[in-house]
C-alpha positions as CSV (number, residue, x, y, z in Angstrom):
1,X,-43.4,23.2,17.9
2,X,-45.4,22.0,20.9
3,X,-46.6,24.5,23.5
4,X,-44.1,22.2,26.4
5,X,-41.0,23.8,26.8
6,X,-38.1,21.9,24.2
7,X,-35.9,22.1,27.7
8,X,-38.2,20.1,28.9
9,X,-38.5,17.6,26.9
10,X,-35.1,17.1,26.3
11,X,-34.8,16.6,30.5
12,X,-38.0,14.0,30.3
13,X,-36.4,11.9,27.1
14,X,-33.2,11.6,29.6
15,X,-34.8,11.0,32.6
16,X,-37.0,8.5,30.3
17,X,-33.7,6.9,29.4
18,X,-32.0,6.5,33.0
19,X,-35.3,5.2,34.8
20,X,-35.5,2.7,32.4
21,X,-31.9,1.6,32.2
22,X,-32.3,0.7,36.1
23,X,-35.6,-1.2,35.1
24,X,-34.6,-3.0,31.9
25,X,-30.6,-3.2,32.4
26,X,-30.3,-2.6,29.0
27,X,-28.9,0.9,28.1
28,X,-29.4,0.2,24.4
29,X,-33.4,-0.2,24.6
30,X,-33.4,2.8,26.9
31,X,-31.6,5.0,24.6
32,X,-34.2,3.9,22.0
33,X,-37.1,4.8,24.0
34,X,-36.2,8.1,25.3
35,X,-34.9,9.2,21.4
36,X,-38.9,7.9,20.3
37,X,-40.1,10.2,23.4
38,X,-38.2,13.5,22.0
39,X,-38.8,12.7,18.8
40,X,-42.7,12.4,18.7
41,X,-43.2,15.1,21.7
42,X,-41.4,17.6,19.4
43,X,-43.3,17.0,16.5
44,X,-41.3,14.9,14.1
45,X,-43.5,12.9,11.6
46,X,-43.0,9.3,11.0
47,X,-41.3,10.0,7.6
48,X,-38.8,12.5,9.5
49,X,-38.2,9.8,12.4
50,X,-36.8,7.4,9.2
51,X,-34.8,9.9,7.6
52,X,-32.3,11.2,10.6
53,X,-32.0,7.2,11.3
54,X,-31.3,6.7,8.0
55,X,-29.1,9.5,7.7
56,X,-27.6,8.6,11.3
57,X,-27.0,4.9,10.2
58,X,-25.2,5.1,7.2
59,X,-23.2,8.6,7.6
60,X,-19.4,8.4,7.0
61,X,-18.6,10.1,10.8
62,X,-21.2,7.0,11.9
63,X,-19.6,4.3,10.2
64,X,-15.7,5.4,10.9
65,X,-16.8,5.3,15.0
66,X,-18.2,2.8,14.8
67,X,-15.3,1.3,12.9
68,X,-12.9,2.6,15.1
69,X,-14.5,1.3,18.8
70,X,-14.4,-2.4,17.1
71,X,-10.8,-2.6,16.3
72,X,-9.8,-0.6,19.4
73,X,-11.8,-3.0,21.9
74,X,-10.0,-5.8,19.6
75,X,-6.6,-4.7,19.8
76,X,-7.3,-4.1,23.9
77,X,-8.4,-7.9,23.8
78,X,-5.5,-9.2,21.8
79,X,-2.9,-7.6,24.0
80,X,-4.7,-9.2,27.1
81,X,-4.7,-12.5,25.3
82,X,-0.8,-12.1,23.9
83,X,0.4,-11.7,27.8
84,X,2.5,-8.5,26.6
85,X,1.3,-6.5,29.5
86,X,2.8,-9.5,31.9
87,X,5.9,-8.3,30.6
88,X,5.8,-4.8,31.3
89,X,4.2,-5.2,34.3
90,X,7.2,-7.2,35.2
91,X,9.7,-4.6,34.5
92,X,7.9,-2.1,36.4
93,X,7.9,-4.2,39.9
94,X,11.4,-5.2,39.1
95,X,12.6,-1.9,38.7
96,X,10.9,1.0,40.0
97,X,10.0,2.4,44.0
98,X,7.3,0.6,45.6
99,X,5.4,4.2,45.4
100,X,5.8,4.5,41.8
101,X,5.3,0.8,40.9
102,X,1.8,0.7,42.8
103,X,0.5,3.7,40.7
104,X,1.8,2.6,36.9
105,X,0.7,-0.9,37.3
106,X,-2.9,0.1,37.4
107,X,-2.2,2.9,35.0
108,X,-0.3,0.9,32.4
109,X,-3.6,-1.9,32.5
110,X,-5.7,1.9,32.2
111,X,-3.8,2.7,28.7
112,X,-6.4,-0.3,27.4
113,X,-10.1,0.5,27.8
114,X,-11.1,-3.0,28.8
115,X,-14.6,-2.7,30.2
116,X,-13.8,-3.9,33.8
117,X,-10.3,-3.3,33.6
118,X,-9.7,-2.7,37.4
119,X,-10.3,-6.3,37.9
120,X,-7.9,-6.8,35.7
121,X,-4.8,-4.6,37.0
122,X,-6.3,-5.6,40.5
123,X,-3.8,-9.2,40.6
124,X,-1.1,-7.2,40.2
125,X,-1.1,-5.0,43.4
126,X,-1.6,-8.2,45.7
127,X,2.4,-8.5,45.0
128,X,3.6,-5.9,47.4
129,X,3.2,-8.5,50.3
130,X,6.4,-6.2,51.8
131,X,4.2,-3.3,51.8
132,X,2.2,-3.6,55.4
133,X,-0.1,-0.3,55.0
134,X,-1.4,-1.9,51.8
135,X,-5.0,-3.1,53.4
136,X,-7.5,-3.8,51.3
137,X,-9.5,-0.5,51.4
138,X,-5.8,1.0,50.1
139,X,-5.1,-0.9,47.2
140,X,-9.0,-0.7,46.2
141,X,-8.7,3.1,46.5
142,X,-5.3,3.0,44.5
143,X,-6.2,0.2,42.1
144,X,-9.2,2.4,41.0
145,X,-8.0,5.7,40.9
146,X,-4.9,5.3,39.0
147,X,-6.6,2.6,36.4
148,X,-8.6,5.9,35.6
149,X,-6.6,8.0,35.0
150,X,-6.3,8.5,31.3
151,X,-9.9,8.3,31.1
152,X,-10.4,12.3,30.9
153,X,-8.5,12.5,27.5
154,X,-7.3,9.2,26.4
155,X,-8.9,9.2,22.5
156,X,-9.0,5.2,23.0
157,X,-11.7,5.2,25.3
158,X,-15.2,5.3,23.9
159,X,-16.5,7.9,26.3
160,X,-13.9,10.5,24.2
161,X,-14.8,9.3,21.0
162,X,-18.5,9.9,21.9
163,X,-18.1,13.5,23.1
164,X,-15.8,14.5,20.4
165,X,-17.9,13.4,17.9
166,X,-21.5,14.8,19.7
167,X,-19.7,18.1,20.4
168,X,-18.0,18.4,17.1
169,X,-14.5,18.9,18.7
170,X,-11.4,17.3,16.2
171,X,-10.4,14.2,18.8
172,X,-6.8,15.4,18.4
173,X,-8.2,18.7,19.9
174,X,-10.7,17.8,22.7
175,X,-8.1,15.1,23.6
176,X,-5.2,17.7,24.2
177,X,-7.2,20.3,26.1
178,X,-8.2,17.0,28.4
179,X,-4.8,15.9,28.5
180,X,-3.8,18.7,31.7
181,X,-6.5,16.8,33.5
182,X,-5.3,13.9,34.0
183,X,-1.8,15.4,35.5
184,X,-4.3,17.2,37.9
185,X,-5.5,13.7,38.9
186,X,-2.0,11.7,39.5
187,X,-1.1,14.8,41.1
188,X,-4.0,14.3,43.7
189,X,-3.5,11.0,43.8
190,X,-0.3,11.0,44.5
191,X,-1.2,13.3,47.3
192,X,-4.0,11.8,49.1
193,X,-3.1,8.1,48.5
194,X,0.3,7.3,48.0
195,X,2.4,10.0,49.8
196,X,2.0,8.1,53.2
197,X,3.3,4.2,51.6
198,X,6.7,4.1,52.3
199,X,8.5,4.7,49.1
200,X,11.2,1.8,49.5
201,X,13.2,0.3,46.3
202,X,12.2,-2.8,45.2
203,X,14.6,-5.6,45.4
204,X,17.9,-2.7,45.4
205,X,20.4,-5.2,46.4
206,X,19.0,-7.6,43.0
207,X,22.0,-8.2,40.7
208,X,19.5,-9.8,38.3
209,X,17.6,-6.5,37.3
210,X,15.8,-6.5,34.4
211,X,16.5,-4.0,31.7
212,X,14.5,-1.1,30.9
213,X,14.5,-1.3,27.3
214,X,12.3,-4.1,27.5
215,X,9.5,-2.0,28.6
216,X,9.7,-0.8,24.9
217,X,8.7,-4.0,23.4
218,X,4.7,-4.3,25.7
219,X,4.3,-1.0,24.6
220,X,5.0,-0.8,21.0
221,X,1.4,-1.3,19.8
222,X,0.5,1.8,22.2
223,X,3.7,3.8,20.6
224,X,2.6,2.8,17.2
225,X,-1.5,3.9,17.4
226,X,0.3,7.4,18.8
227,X,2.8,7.5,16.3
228,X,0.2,6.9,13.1
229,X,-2.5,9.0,14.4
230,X,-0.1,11.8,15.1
231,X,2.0,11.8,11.6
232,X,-1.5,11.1,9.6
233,X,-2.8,14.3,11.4
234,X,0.1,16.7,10.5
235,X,1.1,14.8,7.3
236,X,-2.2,14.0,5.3
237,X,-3.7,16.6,3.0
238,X,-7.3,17.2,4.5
239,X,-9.7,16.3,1.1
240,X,-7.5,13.0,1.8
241,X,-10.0,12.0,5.2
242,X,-13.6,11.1,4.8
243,X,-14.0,11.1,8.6
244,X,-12.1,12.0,11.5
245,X,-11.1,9.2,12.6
246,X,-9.4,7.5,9.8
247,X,-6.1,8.4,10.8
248,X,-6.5,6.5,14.5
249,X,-8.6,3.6,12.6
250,X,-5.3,2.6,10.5
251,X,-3.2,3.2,13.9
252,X,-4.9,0.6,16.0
253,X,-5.0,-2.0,12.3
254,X,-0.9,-1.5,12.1
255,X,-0.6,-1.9,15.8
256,X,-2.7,-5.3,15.7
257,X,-0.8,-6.4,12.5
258,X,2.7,-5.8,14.8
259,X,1.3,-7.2,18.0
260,X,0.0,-10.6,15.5
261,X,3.3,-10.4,14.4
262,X,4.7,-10.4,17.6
263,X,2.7,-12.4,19.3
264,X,0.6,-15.0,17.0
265,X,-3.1,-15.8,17.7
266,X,-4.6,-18.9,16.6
267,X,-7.2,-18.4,14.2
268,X,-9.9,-19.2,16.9
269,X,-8.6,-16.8,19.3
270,X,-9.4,-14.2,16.2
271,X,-12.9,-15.8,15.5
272,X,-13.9,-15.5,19.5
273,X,-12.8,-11.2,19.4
274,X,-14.7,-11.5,16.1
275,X,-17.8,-12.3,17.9
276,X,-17.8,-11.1,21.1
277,X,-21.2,-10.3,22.3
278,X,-19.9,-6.9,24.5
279,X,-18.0,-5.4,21.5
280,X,-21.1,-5.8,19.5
281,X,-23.4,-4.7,22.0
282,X,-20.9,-1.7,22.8
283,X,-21.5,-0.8,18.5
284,X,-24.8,-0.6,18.6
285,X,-25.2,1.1,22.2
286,X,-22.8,4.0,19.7
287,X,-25.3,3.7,16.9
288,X,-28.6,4.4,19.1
289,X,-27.1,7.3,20.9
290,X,-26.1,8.6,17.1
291,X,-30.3,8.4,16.8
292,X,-30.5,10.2,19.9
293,X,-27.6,12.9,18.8
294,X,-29.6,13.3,15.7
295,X,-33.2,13.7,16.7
296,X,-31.7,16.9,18.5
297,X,-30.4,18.6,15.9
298,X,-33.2,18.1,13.7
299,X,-35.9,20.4,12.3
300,X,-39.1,20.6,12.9
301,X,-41.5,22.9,10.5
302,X,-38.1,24.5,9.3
303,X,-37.0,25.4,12.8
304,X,-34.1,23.8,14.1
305,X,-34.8,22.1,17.5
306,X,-31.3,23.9,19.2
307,X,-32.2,27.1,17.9
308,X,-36.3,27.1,19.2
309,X,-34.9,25.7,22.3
310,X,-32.0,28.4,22.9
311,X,-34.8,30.9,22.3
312,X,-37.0,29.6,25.1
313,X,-34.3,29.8,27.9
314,X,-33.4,33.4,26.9
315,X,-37.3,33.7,27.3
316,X,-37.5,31.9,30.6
317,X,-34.1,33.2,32.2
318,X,-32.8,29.9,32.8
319,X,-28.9,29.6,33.0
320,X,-27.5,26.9,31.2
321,X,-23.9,26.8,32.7
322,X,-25.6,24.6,35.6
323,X,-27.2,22.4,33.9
324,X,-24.9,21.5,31.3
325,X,-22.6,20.3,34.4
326,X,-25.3,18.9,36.4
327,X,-26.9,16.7,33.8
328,X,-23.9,14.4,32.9
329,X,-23.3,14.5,36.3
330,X,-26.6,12.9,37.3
331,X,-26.2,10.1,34.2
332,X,-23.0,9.7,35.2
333,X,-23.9,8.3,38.4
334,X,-26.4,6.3,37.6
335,X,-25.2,5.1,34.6
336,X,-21.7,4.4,35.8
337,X,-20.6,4.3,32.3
338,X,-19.0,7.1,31.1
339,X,-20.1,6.1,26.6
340,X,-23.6,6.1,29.1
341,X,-23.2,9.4,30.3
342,X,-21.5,11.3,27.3
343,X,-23.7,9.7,24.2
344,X,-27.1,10.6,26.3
345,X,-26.6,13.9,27.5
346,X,-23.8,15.3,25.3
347,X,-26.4,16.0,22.6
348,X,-28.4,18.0,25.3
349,X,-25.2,20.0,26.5
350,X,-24.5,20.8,22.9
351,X,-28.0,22.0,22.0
352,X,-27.7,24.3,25.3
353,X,-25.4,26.3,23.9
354,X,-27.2,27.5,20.8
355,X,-25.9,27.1,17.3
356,X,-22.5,27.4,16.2
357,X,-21.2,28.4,19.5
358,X,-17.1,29.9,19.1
359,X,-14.8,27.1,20.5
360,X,-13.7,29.0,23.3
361,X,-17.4,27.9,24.7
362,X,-17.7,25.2,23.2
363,X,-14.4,23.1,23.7
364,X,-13.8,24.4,27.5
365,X,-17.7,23.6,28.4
366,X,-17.4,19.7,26.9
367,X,-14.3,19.3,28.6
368,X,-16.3,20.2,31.7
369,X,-19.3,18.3,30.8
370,X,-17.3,15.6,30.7
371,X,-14.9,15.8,33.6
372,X,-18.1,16.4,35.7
373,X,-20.0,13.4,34.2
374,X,-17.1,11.3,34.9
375,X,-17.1,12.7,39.0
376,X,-20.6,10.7,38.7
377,X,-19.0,8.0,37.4
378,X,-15.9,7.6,39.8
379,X,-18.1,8.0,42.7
380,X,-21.2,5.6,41.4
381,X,-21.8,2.4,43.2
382,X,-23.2,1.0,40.2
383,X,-19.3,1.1,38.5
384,X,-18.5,-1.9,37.5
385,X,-14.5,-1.4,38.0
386,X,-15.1,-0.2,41.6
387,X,-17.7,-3.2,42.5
388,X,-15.4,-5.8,41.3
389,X,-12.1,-4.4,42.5
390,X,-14.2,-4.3,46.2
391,X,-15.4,-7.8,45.7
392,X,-11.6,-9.0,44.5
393,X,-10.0,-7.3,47.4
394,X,-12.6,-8.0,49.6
395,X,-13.1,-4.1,51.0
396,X,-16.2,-2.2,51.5
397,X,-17.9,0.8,49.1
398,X,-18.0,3.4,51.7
399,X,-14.7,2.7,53.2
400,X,-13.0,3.3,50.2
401,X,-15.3,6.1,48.9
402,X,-14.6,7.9,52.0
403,X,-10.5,8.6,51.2
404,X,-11.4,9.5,47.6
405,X,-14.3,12.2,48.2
406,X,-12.0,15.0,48.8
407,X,-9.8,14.1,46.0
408,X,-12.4,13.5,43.2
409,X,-13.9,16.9,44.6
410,X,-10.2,19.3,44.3
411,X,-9.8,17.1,40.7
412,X,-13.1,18.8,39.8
413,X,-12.3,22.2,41.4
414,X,-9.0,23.0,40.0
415,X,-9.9,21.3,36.3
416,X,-13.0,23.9,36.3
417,X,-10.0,26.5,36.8
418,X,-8.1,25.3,34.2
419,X,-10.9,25.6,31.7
420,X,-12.1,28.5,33.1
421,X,-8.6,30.0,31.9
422,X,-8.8,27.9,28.9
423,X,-11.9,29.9,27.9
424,X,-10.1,33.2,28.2
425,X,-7.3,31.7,26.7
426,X,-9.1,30.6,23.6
């Protein structure tokens, strides 16, 4: 091992990676050069470099994520292109309070982890010309609060994927020990945002209303990816599953074999998903950070690189509760991505806890990692979903940011509570 700190290194290969994100604007060829950094600082020869890519590349956990972002980002498009969600979103402002209605618009668009998907939901919200408090700094802060949501356990967003599959966690089980979090968050949303909108009926004297069981129609590819994923789970024999994620993989397939049914795309529509240069970009972003993930848990001289480095900061005192919170965190921010945040310092957060940690460490201190990774995130002017839902609405960044500091902050404080009970729990 080499006489710098393995602590270190890891901290340089990241910081490597986020100063030259902002320079080249391309997180997959900064991912690449921090995982060379901490690969040839530690030692690794040239030979060992090939074999954990090789190894990384053509593993069956790999190639089933991999597998499963593609057909999810293609299902999200074809449902955008099939104008199902038109329909639901219909219902919803036909039916429901002004209060409720302004919240599950953006929510129901949130359900689908379109990258920009604020701008998308944002439309929507500039119906509630009745609604005279709704400036634009207020729908801004509701349009992109409430399209995220899901985001802290939803297993269709790649962030989740990532972080289950770096920290080892069954999706099933990191996603359910999320799932409290996001109650915590349209609970303090509801709070701080919407209480003060007057919660009037929409349309009440409107013989014409339309029925609620047509809600269940738009959402049926949702139901069925749920439905699949949940009976393939308690229903297949394990020695059945190669990888983890086969049961979610033949989900989303059914659900986009309904929805085609439903809903038929022409054949070009299919070619143009097919070869979308963000889904393929968004692949091979997941297969670099893999690399990275990798080039952690390898070996140098015998020695595993987690285990050499766990002995050092019970040498050097150093706690590593703070900076498995802080690090995400900090990539989360500048990132403003939360597959950024999770697939480059998840592998980091992992190694800090030593090898073969019991879950009731490891599973509430990913949840954490994540949950404070994706404060970063929310609160990043570099976030996509906030820039454009400022530049569609026309509001400013630190007029909205300003109404959601205290609520992104109690989100983070009482979710640490809940998974500080979760660890005692467990």
């Amino acid at each position: 091992m080499q006489s710098v700190p393995i602590l270190v290194i890891l901290l340089s290969s990241l910081a490597a990676i986020i100063i030259l994100n902002r320079i080249t604007h391309s997180l997959i060829a900064a991912v690449v050069a921090g995982a060379v950094v901490f690969a040839v600082w530690v030692g690794l020869s040239p030979v060992e470099m090939l074999m954990v890519v090789v190894d990384s590349f053509f593993s069956a956990k790999t190639i089933g994520l991999l597998l499963l972002l593609f057909v999810t980002i293609t299902l999200s498009t074809q449902m955008q292109k099939s104008e199902s969600l038109e329909a639901l979103v219909a219902i919803i402002r036909n039916r429901c309070s002004t209060r409720f209605a302004l919240a599950a618009l953006p929510a129901v668009i949130g359900l689908l982890p379109m990258p920009g998907g604020a701008l998308f939901s944002a439309p929507f919200l500039d119906a509630f010309t009745d609604v005279k408090v709704l400036d634009a700094t207020l729908k801004t802060r509701i349009n992109y609060w409430f399209r995220h949501v899901w985001e802290y356990w939803w297993f269709l967003y790649a962030g989740i994927l990532v972080a289950s599959a770096i920290s080892g966690i069954p999706l099933w089980q990191y996603s359910l020990a999320s799932m409290p979090i996001s109650l915590i968050a349209i609970a303090v949303g509801w709070f701080f945002i919407l209480r003060k909108i007057p919660n009037n009926s929409q349309n009440p004297t409107n013989p014409n209303k339309l029925p609620w069981s047509g809600i269940v129609k738009p959402l049926l590819p949702i139901i069925v990816v749920v439905a699949v994923y949940a009976g393939a789970e308690a229903l297949v024999p394990a020695r059945f599953v190669l990888t983890q994620y086969q049961p979610i993989i033949l989900g989303v397939v059914l659900a986009m074999i309904l929805l085609q049914a439903m809903h038929p795309l022409p054949l070009r529509d299919w070619v143009g998903m097919a070869r979308n240069r963000k889904t393929w970009g968004l692949v091979l972003l997941i297969l670099v950070i893999e690399m990275y993930g990798r080039f952690i848990g390898a070996s140098v001289d015998g020695v595993p690189i987690v285990s050499a480095m766990a002995q050092e900061m019970a040498v050097f005192g150093i706690p590593w509760l703070p900076l498995a919170l802080f690090i995400p965190f900090v990539a989360g921010a500048v990132m403003a991505a939360s597959v950024g945040f999770s697939g480059t310092t998840f592998p980091v957060v992992v190694a800090l806890l030593g090898v073969d940690p019991a879950l009731s460490t490891l599973l509430p201190v990913a949840v954490a990692s994540y949950v404070t990774g994706f404060m970063g995130v929310m609160l990043s002017p570099l976030h996509v979903c906030l820039m454009a839902t400022c530049e569609y609405y026309g509001s400013q960044y630190h007029k909205v940011m300003k109404g959601l500091l205290l609520p992104l902050l109690l989100v983070w404080i009482l979710s640490m509570g809940y998974l500080l009970a979760l660890h005692f729990f467990l």
